[in-house]
N, C-alpha and C positions, 0 to 999 in steps of 0.2 A: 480456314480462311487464309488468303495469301497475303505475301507485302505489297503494298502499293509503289512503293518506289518508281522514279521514271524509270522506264527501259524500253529500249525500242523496240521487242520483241516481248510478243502477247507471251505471261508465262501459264507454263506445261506443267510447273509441279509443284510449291505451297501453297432439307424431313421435307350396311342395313345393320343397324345396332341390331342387338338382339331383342326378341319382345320381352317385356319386360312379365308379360303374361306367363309364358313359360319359360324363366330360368331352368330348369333342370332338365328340358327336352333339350334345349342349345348345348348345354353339357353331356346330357350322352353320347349326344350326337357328334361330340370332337373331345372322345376321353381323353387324347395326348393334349391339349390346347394348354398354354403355360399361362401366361399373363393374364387372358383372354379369363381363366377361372378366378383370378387374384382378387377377392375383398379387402387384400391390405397390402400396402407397400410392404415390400421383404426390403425393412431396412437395415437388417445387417448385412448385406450383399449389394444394399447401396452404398455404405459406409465401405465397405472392400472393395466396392468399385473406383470410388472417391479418393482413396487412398493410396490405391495401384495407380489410379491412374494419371495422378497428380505426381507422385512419388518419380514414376519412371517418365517424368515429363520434363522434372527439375532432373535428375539423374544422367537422362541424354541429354541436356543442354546445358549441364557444367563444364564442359569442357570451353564454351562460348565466354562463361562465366571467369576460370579460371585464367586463358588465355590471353581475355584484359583489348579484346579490339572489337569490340562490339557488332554493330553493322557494317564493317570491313572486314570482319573476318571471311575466307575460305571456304571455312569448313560451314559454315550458316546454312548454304543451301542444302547440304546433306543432315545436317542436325535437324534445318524444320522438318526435312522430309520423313525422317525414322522416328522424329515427335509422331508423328499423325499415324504412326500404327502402335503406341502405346495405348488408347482405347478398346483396341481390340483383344490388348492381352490385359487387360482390366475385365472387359469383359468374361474371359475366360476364369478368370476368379473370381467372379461375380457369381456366374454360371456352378461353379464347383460348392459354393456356399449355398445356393439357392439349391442344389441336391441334395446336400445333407438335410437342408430344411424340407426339402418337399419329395425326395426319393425320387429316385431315377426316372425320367421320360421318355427316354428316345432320340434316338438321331434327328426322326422326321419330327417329333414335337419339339425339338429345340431350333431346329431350321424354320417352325412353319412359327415360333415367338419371334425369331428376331427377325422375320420377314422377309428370309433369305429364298424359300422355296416351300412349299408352289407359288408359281408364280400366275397364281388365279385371283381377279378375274384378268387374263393375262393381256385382254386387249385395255383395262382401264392402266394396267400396270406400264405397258407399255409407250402409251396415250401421257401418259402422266410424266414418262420420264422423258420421250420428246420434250414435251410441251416445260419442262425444268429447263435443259439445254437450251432452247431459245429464250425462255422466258428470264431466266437470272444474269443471262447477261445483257439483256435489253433494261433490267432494272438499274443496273449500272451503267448504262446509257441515259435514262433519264434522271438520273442521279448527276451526271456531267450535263444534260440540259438545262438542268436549274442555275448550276454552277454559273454557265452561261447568260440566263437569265438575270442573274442578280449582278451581273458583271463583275465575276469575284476572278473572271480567267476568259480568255477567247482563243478561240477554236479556228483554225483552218480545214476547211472542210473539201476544199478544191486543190491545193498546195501541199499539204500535208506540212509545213515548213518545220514544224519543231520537229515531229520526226526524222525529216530530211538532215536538219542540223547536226541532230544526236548520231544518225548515220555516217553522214561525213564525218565526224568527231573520230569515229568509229575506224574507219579505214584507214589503211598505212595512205600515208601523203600520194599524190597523184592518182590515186585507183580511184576509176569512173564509177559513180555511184550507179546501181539498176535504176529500169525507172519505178518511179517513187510510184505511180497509181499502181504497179503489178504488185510492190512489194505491201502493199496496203492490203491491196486484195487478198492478197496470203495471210496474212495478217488475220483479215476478218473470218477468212474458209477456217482457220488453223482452230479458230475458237470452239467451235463444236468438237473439231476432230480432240484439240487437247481436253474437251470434258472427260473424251473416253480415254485417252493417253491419261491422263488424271485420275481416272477411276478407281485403280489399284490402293493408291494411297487415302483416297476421298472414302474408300470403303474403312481403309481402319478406321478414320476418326466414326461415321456414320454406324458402323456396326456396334459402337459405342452408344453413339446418341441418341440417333434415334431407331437404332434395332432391339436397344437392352431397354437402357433409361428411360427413355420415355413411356415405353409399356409400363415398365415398372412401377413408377409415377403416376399412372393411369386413373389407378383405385382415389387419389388426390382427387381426380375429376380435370376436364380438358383443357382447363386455360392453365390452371396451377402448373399440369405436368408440364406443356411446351413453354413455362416460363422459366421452370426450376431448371428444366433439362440444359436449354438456350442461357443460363446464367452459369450454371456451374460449366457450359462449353464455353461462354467465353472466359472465367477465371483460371481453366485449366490451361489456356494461352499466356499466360503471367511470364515464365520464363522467358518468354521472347517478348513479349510487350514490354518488360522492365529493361530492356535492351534498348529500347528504341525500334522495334519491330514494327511496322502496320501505322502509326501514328506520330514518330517521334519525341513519343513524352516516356519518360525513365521513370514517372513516378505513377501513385495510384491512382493517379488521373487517366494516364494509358489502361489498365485493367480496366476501370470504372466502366471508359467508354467501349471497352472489347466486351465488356459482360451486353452492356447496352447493344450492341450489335448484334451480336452471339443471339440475343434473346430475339431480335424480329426477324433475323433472319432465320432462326429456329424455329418463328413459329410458321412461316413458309413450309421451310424443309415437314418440320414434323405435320403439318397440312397433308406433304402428299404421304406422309405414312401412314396415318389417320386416314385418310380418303384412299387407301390402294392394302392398305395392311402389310407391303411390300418395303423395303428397305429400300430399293436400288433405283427408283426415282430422286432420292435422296440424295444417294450413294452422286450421281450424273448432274443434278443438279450443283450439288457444292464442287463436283468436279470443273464445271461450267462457271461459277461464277470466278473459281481460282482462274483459269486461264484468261477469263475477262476482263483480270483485273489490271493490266496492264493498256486498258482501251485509252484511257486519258494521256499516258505519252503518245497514241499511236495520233490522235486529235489537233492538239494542244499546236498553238500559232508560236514560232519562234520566236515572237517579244509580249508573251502574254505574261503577267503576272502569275506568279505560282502561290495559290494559298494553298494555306495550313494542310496539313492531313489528316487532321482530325476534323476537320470540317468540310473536305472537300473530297475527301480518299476514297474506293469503294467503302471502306469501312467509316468511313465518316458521318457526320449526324445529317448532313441532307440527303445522302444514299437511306440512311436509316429512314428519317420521316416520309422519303417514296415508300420506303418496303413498308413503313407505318402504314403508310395508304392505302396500297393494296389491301393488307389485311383487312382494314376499315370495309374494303369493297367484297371481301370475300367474306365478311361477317355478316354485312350487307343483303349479299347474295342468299344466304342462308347456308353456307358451307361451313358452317361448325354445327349446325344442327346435328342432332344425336342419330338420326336418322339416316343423315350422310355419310357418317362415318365406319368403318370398319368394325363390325359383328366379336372379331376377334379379338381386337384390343378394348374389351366393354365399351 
């Protein structure tokens, strides 16, 4: 997840069951399958996941720590960015512990656990991660409707004027701003495009969460995993939330509410991993809402009141109780039904 900070410019870079009739026919029938076999969490390989990838979380973001300039620092956007590929070398030791536990698999069995490849069924895979791309950052649009609605901020929707302001801010003195509807328009094309300019880095954190973890977590059962998975992702954001990162609260009140986050928007993400057995709608979706998350400066009326960020932020609790919503509507729907869900992750 990224910072919400104003900034004029959208940013580019901070997730058929088996019959239960014949369990052992589904097993021959996919002797490499990893997780997909698991009766039990392998949790000494969650604990070394846990470890790693907490450890090398604080580890690259000491130097934020040491430096003593917290969200003025420099060096921040390069530190969140090399944060969000320590899950994947978590992973990797995760992966190496869980060999000695269960003996070698395979190339293709260890790509076809963390949902990286095949990418069968390839048109639901596909479908799905579209439908991420537009879908999460439209959730962060009606996240900024409410905001609107309760009149906590207002929006120019014809003017653009807060952005207009921030721009001119922007420019050396006399330089004619573009016009504002073009650069808007850019603005909104760029969202999609940076999901997949995002991709790279959205895959470490995702290959984590919900490529390893949440299979992992699986054998728990479906609500347990995408809540454990979605809390321990937001608490591994600590380093930068005790900054004042995403919320501007320095204390466990910023963690608290990043877990909170982490956890519904986890259980989206891991939705479409569950419902596709694939990582990489995942992977495009977190891509997407990072890049989105900068839609409230592109909005936002030059004399509007600015609240809070913890209540009003992508990551903030009305953003959350929409993603709350949705859930509601996909529980609803009967999309967590066991029957919906992906064969290979039980």
């Amino acid at each position: 997840m990224s910072d919400e900070r104003a900034d004029p410019t959208v940013s580019t870079t901070s997730d058929a069951a088996t019959p239960d009739a014949a369990p052992g026919a589904a097993r021959e029938a996919a002797p490499e399958s990893g997780h997909s076999e698991a009766t039990r969490v392998p949790w000494a390989a969650v604990a070394v996941f846990a470890v790693v990838s907490c450890g090398l979380a604080w580890a690259v973001a000491s130097p934020l720590w040491v430096r003593g300039l917290g969200m003025t620092d420099p060096l921040l956007p390069v530190i969140a960015a090399a944060m969000m590929l320590t899950p994947a070398i978590a992973t990797v030791a995760a992966l190496l512990v869980e060999r000695r536990q269960r003996g070698r698999r395979g190339a293709r069995g260890i790509l076809r656990d963390l949902g990286m490849w095949p990418l069968r069924p390839l048109g639901r895979t596909l479908g799905m991660s579209a439908v991420a791309i537009v879908a999460l950052p439209l959730l962060i649009a009606a996240g900024l409707a409410v905001v609107g609605l309760l009149d906590l901020a207002r929006f120019d929707l014809v003017g653009f004027s807060g952005f207009a302001e921030q721009l001119e801010a922007m420019l050396p003195a006399g330089t004619p701003a573009p016009p504002i509807m073009l650069l808007v328009t850019m603005q909104l094309v760029m969202i999609p495009i940076g999901a997949i300019i995002n991709a790279p880095l959205a895959f470490g954190e995702e290959i984590g969460w919900r490529g390893w973890l949440l299979p992992a977590l699986r054998p728990l059962g479906v609500w347990p995993a995408l809540l454990l998975s979605g809390a321990f992702w937001g608490f591994w954001h600590s380093p930068l939330i005790l900054l004042g990162y995403n919320f501007g609260l320095t204390d466990v009140s910023g963690v608290l509410l990043m877990i909170l986050a982490c956890m519904v928007l986890g259980v989206l993400l891991g939705w479409t991993r569950l419902r596709t057995g694939s990582v990489w709608p995942a992977v495009f979706g977190h891509g997407a809402f990072n890049a989105a998350a900068g839609l409230g400066a592109l909005v936002v009326a030059a004399d509007s009141p600015v609240p809070p960020a913890w209540l009003a932020g992508p990551a903030g609790l009305i953003t959350c109780a929409v993603m709350a919503a949705v859930v509601a509507v996909l529980v609803a729907a009967g999309q967590f039904r066991r029957d919906r869900l992906d064969a290979r992750l039980g």
